[in-house]
C-alpha positions as protocol buffer text, in pm:
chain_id: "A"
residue {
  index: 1
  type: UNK
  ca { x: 10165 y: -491 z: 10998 }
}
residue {
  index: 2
  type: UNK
  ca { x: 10232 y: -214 z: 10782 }
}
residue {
  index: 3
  type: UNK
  ca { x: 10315 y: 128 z: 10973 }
}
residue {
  index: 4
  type: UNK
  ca { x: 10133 y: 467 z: 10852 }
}
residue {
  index: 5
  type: UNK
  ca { x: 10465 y: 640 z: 10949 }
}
residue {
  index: 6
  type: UNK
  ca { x: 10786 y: 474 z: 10853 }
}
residue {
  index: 7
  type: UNK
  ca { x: 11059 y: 364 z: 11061 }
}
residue {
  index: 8
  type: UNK
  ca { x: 11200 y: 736 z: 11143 }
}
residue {
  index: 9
  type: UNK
  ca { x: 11460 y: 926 z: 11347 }
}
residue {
  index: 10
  type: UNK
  ca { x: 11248 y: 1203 z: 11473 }
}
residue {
  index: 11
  type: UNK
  ca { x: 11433 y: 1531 z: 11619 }
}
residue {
  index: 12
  type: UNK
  ca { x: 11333 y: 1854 z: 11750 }
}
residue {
  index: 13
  type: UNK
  ca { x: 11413 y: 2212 z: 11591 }
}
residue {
  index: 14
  type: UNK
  ca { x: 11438 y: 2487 z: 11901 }
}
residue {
  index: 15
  type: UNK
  ca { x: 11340 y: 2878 z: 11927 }
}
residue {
  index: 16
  type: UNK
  ca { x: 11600 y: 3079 z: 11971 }
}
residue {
  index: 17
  type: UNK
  ca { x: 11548 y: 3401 z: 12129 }
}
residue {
  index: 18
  type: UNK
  ca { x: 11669 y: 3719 z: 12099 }
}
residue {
  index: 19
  type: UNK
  ca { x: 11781 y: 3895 z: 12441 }
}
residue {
  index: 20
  type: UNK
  ca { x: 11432 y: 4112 z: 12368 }
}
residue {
  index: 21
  type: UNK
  ca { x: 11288 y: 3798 z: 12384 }
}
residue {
  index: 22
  type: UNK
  ca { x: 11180 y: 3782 z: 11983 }
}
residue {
  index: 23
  type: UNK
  ca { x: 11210 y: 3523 z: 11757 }
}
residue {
  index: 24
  type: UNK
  ca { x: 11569 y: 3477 z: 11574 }
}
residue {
  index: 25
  type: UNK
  ca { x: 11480 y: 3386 z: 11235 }
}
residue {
  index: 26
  type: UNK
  ca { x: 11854 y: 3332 z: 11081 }
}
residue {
  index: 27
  type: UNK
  ca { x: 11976 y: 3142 z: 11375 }
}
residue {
  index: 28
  type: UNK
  ca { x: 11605 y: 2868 z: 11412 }
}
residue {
  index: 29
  type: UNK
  ca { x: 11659 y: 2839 z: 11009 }
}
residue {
  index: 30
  type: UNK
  ca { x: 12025 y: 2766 z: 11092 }
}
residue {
  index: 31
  type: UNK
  ca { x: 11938 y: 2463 z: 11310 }
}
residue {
  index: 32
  type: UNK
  ca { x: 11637 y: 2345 z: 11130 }
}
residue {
  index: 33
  type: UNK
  ca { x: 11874 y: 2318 z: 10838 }
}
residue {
  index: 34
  type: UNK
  ca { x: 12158 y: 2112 z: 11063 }
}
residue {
  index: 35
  type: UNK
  ca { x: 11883 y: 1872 z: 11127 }
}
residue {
  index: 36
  type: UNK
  ca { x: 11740 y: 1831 z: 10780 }
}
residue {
  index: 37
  type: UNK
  ca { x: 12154 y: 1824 z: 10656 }
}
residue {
  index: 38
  type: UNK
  ca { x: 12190 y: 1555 z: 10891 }
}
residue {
  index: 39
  type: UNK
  ca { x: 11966 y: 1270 z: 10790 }
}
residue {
  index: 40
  type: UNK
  ca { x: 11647 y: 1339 z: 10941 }
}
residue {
  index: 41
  type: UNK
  ca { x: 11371 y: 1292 z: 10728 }
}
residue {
  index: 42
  type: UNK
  ca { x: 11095 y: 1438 z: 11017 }
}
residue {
  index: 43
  type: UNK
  ca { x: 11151 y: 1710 z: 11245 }
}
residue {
  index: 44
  type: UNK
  ca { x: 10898 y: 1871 z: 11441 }
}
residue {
  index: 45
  type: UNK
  ca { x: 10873 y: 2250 z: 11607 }
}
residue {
  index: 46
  type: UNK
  ca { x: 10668 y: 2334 z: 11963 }
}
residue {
  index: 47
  type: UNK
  ca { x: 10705 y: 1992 z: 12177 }
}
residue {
  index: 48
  type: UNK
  ca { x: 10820 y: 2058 z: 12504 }
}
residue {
  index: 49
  type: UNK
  ca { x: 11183 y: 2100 z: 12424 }
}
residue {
  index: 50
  type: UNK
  ca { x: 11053 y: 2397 z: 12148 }
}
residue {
  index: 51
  type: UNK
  ca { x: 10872 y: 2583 z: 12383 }
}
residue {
  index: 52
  type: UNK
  ca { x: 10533 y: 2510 z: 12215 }
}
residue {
  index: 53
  type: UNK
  ca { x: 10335 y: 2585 z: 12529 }
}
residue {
  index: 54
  type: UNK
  ca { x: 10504 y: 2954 z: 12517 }
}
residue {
  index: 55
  type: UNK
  ca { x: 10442 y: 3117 z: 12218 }
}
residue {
  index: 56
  type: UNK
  ca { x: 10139 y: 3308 z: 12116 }
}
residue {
  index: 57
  type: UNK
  ca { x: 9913 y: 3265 z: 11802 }
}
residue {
  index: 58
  type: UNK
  ca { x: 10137 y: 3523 z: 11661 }
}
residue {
  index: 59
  type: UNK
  ca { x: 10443 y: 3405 z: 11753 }
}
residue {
  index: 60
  type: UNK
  ca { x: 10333 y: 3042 z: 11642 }
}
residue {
  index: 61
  type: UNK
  ca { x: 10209 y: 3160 z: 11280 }
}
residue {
  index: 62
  type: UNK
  ca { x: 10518 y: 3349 z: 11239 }
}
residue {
  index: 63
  type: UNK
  ca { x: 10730 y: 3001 z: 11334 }
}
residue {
  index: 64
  type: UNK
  ca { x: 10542 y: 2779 z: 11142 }
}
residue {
  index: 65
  type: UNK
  ca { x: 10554 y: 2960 z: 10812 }
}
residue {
  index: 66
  type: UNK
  ca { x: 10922 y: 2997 z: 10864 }
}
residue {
  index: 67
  type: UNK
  ca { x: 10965 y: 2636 z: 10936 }
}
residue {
  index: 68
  type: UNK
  ca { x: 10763 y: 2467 z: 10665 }
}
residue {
  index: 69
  type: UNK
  ca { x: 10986 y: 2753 z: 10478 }
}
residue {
  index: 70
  type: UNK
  ca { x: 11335 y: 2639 z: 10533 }
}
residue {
  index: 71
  type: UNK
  ca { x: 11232 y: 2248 z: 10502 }
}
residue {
  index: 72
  type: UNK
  ca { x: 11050 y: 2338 z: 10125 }
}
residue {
  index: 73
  type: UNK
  ca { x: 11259 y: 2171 z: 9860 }
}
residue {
  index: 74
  type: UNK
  ca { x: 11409 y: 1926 z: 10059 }
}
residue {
  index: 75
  type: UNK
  ca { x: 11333 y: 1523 z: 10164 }
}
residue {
  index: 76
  type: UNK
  ca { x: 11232 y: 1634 z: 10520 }
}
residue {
  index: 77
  type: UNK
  ca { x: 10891 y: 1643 z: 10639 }
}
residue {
  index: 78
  type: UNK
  ca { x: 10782 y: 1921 z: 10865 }
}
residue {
  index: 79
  type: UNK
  ca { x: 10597 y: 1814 z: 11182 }
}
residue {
  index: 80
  type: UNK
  ca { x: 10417 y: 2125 z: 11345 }
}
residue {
  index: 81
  type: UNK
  ca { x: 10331 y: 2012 z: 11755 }
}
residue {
  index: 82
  type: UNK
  ca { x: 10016 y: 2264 z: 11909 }
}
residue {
  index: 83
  type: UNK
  ca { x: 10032 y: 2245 z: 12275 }
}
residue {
  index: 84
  type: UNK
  ca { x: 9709 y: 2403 z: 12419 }
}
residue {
  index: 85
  type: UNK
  ca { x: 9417 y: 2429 z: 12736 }
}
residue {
  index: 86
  type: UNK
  ca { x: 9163 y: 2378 z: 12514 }
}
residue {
  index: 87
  type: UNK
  ca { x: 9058 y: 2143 z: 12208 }
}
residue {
  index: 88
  type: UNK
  ca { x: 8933 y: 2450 z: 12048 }
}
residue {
  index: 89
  type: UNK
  ca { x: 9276 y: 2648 z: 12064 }
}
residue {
  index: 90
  type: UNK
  ca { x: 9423 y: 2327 z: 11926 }
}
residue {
  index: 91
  type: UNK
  ca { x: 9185 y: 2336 z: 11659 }
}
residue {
  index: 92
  type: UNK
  ca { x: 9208 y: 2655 z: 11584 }
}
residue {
  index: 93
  type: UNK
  ca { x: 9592 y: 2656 z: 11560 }
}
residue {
  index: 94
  type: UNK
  ca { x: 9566 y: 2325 z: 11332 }
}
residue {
  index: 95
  type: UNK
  ca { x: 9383 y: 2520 z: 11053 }
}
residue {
  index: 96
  type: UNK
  ca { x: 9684 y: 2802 z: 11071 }
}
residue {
  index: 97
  type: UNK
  ca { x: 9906 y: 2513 z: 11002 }
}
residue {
  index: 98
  type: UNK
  ca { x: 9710 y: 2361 z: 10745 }
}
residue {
  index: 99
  type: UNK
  ca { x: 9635 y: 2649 z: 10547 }
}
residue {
  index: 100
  type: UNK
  ca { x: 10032 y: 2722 z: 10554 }
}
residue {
  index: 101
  type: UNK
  ca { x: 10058 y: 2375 z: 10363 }
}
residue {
  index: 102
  type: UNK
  ca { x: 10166 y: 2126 z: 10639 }
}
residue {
  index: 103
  type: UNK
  ca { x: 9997 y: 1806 z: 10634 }
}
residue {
  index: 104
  type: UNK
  ca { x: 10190 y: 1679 z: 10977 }
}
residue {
  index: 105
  type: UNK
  ca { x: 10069 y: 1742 z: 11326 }
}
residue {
  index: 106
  type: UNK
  ca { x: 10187 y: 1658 z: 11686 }
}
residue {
  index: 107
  type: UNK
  ca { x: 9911 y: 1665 z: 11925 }
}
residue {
  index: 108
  type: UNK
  ca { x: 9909 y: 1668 z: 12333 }
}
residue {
  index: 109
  type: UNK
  ca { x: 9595 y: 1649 z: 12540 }
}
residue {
  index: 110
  type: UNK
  ca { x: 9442 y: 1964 z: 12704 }
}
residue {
  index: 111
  type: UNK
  ca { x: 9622 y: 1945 z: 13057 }
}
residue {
  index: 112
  type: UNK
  ca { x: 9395 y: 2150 z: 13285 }
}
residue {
  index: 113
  type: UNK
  ca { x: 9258 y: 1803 z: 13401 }
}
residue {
  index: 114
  type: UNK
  ca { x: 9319 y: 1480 z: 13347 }
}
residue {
  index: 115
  type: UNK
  ca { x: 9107 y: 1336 z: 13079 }
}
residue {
  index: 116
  type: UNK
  ca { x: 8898 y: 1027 z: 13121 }
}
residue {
  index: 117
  type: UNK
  ca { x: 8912 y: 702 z: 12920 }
}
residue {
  index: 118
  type: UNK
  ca { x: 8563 y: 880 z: 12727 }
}
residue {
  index: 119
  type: UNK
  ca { x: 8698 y: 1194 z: 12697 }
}
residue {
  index: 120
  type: UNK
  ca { x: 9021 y: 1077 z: 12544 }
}
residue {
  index: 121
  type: UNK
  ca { x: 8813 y: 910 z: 12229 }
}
residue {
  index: 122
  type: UNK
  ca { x: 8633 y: 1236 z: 12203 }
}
residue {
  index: 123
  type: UNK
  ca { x: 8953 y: 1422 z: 12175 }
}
residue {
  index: 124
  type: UNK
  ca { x: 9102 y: 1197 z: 11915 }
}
residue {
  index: 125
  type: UNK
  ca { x: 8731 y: 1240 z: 11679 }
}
residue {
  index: 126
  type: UNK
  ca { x: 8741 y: 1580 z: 11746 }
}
residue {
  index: 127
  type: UNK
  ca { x: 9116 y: 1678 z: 11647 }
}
residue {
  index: 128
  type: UNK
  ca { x: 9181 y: 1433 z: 11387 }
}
residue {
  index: 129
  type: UNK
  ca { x: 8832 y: 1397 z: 11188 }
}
residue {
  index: 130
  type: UNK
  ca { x: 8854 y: 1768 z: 11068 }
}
residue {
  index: 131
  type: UNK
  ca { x: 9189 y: 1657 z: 10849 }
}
residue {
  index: 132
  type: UNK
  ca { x: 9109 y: 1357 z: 10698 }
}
residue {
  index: 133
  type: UNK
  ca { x: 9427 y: 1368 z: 10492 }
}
residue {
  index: 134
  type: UNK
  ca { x: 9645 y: 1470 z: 10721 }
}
residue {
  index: 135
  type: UNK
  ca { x: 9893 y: 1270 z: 10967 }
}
residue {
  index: 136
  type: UNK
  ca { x: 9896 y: 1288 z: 11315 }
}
residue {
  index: 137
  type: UNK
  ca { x: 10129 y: 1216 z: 11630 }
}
residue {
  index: 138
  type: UNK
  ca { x: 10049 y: 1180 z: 11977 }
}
residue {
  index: 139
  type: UNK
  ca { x: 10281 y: 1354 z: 12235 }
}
residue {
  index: 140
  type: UNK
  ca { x: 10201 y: 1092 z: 12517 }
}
residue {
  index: 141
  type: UNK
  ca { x: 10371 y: 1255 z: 12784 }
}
residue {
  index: 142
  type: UNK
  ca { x: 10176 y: 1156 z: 13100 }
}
residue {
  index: 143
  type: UNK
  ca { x: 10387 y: 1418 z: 13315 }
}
residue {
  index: 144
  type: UNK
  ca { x: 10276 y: 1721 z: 13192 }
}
residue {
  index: 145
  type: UNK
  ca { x: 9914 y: 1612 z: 12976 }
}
residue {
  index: 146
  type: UNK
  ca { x: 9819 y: 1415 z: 13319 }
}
residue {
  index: 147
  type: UNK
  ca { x: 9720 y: 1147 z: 13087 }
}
residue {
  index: 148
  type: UNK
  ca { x: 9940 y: 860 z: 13011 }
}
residue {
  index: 149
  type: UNK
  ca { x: 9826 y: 585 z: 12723 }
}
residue {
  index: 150
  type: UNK
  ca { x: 9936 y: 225 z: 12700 }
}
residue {
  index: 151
  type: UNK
  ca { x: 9995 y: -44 z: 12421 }
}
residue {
  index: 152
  type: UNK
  ca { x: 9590 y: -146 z: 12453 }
}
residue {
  index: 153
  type: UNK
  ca { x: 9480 y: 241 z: 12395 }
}
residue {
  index: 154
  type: UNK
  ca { x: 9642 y: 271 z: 12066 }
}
residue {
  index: 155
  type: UNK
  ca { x: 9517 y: -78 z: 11970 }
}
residue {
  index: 156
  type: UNK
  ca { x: 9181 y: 63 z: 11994 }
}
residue {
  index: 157
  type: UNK
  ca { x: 9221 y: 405 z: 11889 }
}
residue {
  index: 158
  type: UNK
  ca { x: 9416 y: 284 z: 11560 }
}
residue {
  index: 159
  type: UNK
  ca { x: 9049 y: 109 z: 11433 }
}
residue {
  index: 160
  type: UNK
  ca { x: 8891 y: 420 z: 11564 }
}
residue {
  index: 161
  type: UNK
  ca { x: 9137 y: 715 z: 11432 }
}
residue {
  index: 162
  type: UNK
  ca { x: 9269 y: 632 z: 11072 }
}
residue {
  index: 163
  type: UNK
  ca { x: 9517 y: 935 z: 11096 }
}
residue {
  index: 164
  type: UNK
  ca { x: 9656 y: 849 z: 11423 }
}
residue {
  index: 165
  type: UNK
  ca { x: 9998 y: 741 z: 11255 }
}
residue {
  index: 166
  type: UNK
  ca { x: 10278 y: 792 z: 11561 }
}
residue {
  index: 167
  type: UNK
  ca { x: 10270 y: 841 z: 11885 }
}
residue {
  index: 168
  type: UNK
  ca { x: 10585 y: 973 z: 12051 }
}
residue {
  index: 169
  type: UNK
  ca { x: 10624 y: 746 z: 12344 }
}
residue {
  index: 170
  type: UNK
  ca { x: 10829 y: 875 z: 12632 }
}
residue {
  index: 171
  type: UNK
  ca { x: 10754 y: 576 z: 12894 }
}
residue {
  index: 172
  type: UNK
  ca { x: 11083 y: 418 z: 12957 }
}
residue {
  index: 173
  type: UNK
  ca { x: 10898 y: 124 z: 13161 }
}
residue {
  index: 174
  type: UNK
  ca { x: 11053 y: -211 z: 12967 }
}
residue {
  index: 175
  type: UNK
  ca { x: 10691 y: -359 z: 13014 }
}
residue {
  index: 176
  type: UNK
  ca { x: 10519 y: -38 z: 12837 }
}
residue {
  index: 177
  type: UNK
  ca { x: 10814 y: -62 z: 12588 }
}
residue {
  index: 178
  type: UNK
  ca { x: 10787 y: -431 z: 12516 }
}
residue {
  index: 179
  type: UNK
  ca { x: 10428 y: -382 z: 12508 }
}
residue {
  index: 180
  type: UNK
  ca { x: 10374 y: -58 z: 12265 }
}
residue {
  index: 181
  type: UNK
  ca { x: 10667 y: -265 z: 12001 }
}
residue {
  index: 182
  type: UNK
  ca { x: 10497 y: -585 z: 11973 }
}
residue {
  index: 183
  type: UNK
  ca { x: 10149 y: -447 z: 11981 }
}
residue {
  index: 184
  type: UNK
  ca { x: 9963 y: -517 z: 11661 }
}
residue {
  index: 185
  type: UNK
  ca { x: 9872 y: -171 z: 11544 }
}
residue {
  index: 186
  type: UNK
  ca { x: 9963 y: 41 z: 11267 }
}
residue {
  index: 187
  type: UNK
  ca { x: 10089 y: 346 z: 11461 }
}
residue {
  index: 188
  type: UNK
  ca { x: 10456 y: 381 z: 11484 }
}
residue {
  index: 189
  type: UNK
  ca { x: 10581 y: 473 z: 11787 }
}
residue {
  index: 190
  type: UNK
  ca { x: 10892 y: 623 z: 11876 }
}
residue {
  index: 191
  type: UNK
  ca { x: 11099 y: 571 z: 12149 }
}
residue {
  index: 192
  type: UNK
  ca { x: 11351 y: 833 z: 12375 }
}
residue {
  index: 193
  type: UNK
  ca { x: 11746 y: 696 z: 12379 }
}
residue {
  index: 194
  type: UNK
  ca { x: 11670 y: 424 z: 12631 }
}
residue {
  index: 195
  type: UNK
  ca { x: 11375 y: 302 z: 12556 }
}
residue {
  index: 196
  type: UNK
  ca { x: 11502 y: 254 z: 12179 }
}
residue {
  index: 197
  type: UNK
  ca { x: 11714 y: 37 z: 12264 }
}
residue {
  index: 198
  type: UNK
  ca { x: 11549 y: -222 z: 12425 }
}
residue {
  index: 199
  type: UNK
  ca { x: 11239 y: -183 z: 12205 }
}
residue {
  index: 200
  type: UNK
  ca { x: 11423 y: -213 z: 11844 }
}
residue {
  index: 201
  type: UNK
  ca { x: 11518 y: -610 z: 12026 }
}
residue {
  index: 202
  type: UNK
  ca { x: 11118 y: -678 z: 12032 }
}
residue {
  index: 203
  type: UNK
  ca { x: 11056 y: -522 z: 11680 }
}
residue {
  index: 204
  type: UNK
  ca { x: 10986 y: -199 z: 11480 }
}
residue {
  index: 205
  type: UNK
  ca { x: 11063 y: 136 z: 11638 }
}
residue {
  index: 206
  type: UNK
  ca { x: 11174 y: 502 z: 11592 }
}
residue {
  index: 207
  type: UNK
  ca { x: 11373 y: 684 z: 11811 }
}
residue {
  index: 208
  type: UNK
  ca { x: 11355 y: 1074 z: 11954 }
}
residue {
  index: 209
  type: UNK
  ca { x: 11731 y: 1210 z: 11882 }
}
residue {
  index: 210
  type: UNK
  ca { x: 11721 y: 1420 z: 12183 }
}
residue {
  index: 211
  type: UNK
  ca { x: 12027 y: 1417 z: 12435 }
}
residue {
  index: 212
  type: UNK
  ca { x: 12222 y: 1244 z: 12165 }
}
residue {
  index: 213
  type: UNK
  ca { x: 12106 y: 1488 z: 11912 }
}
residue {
  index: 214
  type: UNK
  ca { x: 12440 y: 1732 z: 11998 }
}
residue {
  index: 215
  type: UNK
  ca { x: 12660 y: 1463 z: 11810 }
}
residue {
  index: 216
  type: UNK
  ca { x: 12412 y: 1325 z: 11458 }
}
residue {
  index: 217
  type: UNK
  ca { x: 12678 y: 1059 z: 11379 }
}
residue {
  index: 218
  type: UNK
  ca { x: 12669 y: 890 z: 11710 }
}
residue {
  index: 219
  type: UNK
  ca { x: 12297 y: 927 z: 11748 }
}
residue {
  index: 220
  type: UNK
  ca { x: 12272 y: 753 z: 11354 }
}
residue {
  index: 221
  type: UNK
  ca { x: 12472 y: 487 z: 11489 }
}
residue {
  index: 222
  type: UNK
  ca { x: 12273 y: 405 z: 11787 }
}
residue {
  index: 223
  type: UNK
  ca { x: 11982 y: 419 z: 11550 }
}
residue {
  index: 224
  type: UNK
  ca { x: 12138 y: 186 z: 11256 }
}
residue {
  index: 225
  type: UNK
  ca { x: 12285 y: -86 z: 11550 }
}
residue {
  index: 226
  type: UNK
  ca { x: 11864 y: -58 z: 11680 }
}
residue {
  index: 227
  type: UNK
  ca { x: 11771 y: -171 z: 11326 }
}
residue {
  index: 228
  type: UNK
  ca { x: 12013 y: -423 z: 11274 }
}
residue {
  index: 229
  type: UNK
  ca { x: 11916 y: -588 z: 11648 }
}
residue {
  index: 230
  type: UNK
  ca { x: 12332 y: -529 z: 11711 }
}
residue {
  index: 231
  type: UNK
  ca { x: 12363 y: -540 z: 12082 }
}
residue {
  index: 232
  type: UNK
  ca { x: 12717 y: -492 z: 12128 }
}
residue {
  index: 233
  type: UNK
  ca { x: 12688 y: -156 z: 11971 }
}
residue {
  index: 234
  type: UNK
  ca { x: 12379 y: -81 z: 12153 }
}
residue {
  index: 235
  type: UNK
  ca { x: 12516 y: -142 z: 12492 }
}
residue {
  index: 236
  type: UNK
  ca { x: 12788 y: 78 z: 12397 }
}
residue {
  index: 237
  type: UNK
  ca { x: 12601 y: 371 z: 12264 }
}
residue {
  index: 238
  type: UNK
  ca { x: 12342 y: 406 z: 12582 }
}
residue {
  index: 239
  type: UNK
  ca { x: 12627 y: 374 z: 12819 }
}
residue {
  index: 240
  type: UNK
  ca { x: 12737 y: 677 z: 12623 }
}
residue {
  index: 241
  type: UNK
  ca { x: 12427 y: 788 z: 12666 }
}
residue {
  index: 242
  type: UNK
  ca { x: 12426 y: 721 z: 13020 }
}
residue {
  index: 243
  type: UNK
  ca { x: 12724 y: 896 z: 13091 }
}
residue {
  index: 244
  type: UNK
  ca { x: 12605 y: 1212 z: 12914 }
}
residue {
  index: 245
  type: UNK
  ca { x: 12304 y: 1246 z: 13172 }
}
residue {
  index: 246
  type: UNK
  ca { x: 12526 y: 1144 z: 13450 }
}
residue {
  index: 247
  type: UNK
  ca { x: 12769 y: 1449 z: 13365 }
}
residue {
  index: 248
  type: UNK
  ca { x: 12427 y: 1708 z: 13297 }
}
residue {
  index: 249
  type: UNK
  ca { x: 12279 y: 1597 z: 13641 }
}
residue {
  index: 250
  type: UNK
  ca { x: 12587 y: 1670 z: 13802 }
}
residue {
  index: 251
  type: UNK
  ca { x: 12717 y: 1976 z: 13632 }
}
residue {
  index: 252
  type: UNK
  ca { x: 12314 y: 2151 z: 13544 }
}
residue {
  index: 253
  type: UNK
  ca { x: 12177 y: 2031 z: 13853 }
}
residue {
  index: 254
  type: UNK
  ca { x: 11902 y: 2410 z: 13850 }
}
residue {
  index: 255
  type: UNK
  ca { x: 11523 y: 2308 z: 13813 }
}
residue {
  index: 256
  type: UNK
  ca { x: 11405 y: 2395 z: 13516 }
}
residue {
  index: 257
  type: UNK
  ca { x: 11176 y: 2293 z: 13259 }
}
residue {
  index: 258
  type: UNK
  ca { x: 11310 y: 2053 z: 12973 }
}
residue {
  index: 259
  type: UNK
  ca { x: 11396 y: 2309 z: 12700 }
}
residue {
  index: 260
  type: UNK
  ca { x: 11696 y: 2425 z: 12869 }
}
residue {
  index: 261
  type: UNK
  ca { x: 11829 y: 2042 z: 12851 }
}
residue {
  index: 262
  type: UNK
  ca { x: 11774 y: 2043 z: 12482 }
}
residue {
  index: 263
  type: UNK
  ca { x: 11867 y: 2398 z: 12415 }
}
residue {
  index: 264
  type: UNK
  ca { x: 12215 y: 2253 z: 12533 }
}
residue {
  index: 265
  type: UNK
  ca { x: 12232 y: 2006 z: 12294 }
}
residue {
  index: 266
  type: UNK
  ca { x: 12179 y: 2235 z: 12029 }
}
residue {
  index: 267
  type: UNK
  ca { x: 12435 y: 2455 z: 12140 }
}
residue {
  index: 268
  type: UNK
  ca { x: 12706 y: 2196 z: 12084 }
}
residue {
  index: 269
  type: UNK
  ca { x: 12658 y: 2167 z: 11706 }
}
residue {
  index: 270
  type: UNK
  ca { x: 12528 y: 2564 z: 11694 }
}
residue {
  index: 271
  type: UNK
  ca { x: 12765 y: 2681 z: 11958 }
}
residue {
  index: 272
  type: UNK
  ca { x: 12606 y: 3091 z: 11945 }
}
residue {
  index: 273
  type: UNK
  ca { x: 12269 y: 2935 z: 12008 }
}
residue {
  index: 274
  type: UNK
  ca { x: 12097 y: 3130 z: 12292 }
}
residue {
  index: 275
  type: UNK
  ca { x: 12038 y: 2938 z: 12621 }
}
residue {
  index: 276
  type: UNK
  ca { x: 11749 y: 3168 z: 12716 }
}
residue {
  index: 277
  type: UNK
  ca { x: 11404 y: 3059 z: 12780 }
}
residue {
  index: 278
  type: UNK
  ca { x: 11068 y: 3226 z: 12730 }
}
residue {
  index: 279
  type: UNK
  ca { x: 10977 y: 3397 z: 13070 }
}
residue {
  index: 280
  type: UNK
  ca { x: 10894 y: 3319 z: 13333 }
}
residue {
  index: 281
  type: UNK
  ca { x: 11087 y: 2973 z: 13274 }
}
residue {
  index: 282
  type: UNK
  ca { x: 11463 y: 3049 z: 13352 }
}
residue {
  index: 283
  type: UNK
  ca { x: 11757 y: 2858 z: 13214 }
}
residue {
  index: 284
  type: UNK
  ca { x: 12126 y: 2741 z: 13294 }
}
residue {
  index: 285
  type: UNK
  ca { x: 12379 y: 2962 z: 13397 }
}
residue {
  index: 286
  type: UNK
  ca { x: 12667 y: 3073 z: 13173 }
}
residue {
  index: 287
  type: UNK
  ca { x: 12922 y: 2878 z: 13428 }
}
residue {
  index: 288
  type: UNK
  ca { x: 12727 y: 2572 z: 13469 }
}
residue {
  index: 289
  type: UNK
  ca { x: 12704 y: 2574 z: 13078 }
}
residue {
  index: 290
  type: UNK
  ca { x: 13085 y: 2592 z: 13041 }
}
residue {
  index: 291
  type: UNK
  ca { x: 13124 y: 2309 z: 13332 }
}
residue {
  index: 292
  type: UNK
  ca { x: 12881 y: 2073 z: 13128 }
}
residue {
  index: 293
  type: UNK
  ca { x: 13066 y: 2173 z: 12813 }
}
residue {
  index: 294
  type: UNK
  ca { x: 13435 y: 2078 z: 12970 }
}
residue {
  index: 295
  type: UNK
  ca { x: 13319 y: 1754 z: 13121 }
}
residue {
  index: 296
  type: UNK
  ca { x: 13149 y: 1638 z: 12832 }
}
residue {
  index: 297
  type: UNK
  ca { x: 13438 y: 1721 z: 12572 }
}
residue {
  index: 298
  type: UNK
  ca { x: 13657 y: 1504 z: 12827 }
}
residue {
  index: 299
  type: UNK
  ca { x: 13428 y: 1232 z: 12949 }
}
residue {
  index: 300
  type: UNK
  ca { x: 13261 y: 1183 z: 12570 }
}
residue {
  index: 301
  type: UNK
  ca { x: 13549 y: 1302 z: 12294 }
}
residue {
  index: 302
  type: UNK
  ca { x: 13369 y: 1131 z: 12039 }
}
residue {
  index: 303
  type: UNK
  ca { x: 13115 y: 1349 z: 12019 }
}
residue {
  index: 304
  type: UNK
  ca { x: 13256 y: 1664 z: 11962 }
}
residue {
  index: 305
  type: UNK
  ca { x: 13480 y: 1511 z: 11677 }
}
């Protein structure tokens, strides 16, 4: 079945932050234009890893404009993600993005309560029917939206939602991978690392460049051996992946919220990229930075070449 999103490698562009806490404009173009330089044909701003629950209406206009900005001219879409409390605010920030001349949305579910079965098809009707010619994704991250679809929701909300087109799937169970792959739908999903992997051997998937996104190369690789179904090199590649979480566990072992994870992995490619995170959220310290640093660069060469 044809998808409404092609097979992609999705990433994520970050915020850096100024040590007064405002937006650094040269340093987020800098990194949106690593990505785009890189390959990917779709990036996206504000998921969890950009701090999209943070910023004000402000702050979000301001990022947007710059980011549909830097990506003008080139072969990479621009995927604007509105987290929000309220369908309204989502709305409402949707329409900022639109009239800035983006036509690609990630959306996540109001997450003040969980939403029922109901109130999940009134969500979809009431988000997506406004922009008929527009694409979105779903951010189906069950954690933090309180709200986790399966395989047989998008089944039914594909006939229902005509510009429900991805739906970045974070669910690492095989059976919800296996399931979500071989479903018969027309929305693409996309896969983290691990659950790429294993999906690409069931059919068509995308995959998030996120903990591999600090070295492009080896994350293009584990992407090509997904689409040509070559398992040697996919065992390979996610026990490098493996490793890599292995060594953050054990050298970043602070709670803290995701963006400090990915902020690291943009601060091997960008190495003055700020660690700091919008308060009250705190980050990783400078030491356990350099300790993650040291035992990657010995434990994983290859991706610092």
């Amino acid at each position: 079945m044809k998808k409404r999103y092609p097979r992609m490698g999705l990433g994520a562009a970050l915020i850096p932050w100024k040590e007064d806490f405002s937006f650094d404009e040269a340093l987020f173009r800098k990194g949106v234009r690593n990505l785009a330089e890189g390959g990917l044909k779709y990036v996206y701003i504000f998921g969890t890893a950009g701090e999209g629950y943070a910023v004000n209406d402000e702050e979000f206009t301001e990022i947007t404009k710059t980011f549909i900005d830097e990506l003008s001219g080139t072969d990479t879409t621009p995927i604007v993600g509105v987290i929000c409390l309220s369908a309204t605010q989502i709305l409402r920030r949707l329409e900022i993005v639109y009239d800035l001349g983006a036509r690609d949305f990630q959306i996540s579910f109001p997450s003040w309560g969980a939403l029922t079965d109901k109130e999940v098809d009134i969500f979809f009707h009431q988000v997506c029917d406004p922009f008929p010619d527009c694409k979105f994704m779903h951010y189906n991250n069950g954690g933090r939206s309180k709200k986790l679809l399966r395989a047989k929701d998008y089944i039914r909300l594909a006939k229902e939602i005509p510009n429900l087109a991805a739906v970045k799937f974070m669910n690492d169970s095989l059976e919800d991978v296996i399931n979500v792959v071989r479903a018969e739908t027309p929305i693409q999903f996309v896969l983290s690392e691990y659950g790429y992997g294993y999906g690409c051997l069931f059919g068509e998937c995308s995959m998030l460049f996120s903990s591999i996104s600090s070295h492009l190369p080896t994350a293009w690789k584990l992407y090509q051996a997904g689409v040509e179904k070559d398992i040697d090199t996919l065992v390979a590649l996610e026990k490098e992946v493996a490793v890599s979480q292995e060594i953050l566990f054990e050298t970043c072992n602070t709670p803290v919220i995701n963006a400090a994870y990915d902020k690291l992995y943009a601060k091997a490619s960008i190495p003055e990229f700020p660690m700091r995170l919008y308060p009250p959220y705190q980050t990783f310290s400078d030491e356990q930075v350099d300790h993650y640093f040291r035992k990657m660069k010995e434990q994983l060469p290859s991706w610092f070449e």
